[in-house]
C-alpha positions in Angstrom: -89.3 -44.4 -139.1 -88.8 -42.7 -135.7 -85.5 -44.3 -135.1 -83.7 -42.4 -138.0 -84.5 -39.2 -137.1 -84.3 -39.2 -133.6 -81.1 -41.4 -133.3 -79.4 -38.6 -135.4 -81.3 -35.4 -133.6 -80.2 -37.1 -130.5 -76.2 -38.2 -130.9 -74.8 -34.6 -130.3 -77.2 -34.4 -126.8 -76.4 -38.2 -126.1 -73.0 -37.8 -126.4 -73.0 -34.7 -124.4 -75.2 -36.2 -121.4 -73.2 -39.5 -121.6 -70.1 -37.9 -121.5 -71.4 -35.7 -118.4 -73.0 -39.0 -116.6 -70.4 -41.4 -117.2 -67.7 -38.8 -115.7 -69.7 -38.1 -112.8 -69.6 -41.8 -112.2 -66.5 -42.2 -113.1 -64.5 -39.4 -113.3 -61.5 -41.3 -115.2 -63.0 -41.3 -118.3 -61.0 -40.8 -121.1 -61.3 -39.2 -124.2 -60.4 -42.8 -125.7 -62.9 -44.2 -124.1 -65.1 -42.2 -125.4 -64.0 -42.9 -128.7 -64.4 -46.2 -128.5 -68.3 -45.6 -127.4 -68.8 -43.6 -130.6 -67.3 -46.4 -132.6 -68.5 -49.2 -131.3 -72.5 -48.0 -129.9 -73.8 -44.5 -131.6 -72.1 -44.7 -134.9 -73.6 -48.6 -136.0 -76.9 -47.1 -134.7 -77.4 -44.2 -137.0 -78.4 -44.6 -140.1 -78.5 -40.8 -141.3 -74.9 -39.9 -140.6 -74.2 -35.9 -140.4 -73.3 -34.2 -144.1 -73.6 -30.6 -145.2 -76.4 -30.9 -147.1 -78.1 -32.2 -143.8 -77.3 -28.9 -142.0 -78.2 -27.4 -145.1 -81.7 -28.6 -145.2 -82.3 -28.0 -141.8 -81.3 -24.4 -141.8 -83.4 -23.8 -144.6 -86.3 -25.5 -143.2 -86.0 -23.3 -140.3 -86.4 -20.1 -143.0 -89.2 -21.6 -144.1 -91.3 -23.0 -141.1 -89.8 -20.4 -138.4 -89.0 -23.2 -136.0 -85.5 -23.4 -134.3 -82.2 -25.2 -136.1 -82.7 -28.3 -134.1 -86.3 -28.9 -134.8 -85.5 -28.6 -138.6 -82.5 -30.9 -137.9 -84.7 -33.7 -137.2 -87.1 -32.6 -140.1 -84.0 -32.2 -142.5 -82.9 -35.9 -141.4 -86.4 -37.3 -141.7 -86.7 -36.5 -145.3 -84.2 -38.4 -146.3 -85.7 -41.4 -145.2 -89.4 -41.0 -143.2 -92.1 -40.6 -144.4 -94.0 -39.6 -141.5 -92.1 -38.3 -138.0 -94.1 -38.6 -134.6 -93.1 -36.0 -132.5 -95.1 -34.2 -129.9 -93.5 -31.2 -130.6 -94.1 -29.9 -133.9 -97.3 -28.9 -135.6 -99.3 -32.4 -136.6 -100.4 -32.7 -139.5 -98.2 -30.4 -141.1 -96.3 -31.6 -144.6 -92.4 -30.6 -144.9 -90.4 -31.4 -147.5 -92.8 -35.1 -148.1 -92.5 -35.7 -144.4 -96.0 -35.6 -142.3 -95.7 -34.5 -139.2 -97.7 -36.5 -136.3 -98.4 -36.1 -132.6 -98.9 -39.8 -131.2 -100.5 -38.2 -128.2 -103.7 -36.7 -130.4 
């Protein structure tokens, strides 16, 4: 359920902060190297890949609930494929387009 949504919320910010901490490390990181980590680790992990009609979904869930583009993101991704998303961040117990949002902390 969980691993969906957050694997795709996630890939822009993991690509961002791996590409900032593997540089720090090693600051001869290529861009091909890179390329290769997209390939071979991120992309075989998703399992919602990024399409129009996700962006789509998620900016129109943001109309609707008020909550910000990347919050919706992960509610826009969800729907295709959770039925319930566990997030501490949201409002639990709240239905959005068939998925149920849930706190696991309540």
């Amino acid at each position: 359920m969980l691993r969906s949504t957050s694997v795709r919320r996630s890939s822009e910010a993991l690509c961002n902060s791996a590409w900032r901490g593997v540089s720090r490390f090693c600051p001869t990181t290529s861009t091909g190297e890179t390329t290769r980590y997209l390939d071979r680790v991120l992309w075989p992990l998703c399992r919602i890949h990024p399409t129009a009609g996700l962006y789509m979904g998620a900016v129109s869930i943001m109309e609707e609930t008020g909550w910000t583009f990347y919050d919706s993101l992960i509610v826009s991704a969800a729907a295709a494929r959770c039925p319930v998303l566990f997030t501490e961040d949201l409002q639990t117990g709240r239905v959005v387009r068939g998925v149920e949002i849930r706190n696991p902390f309540v």
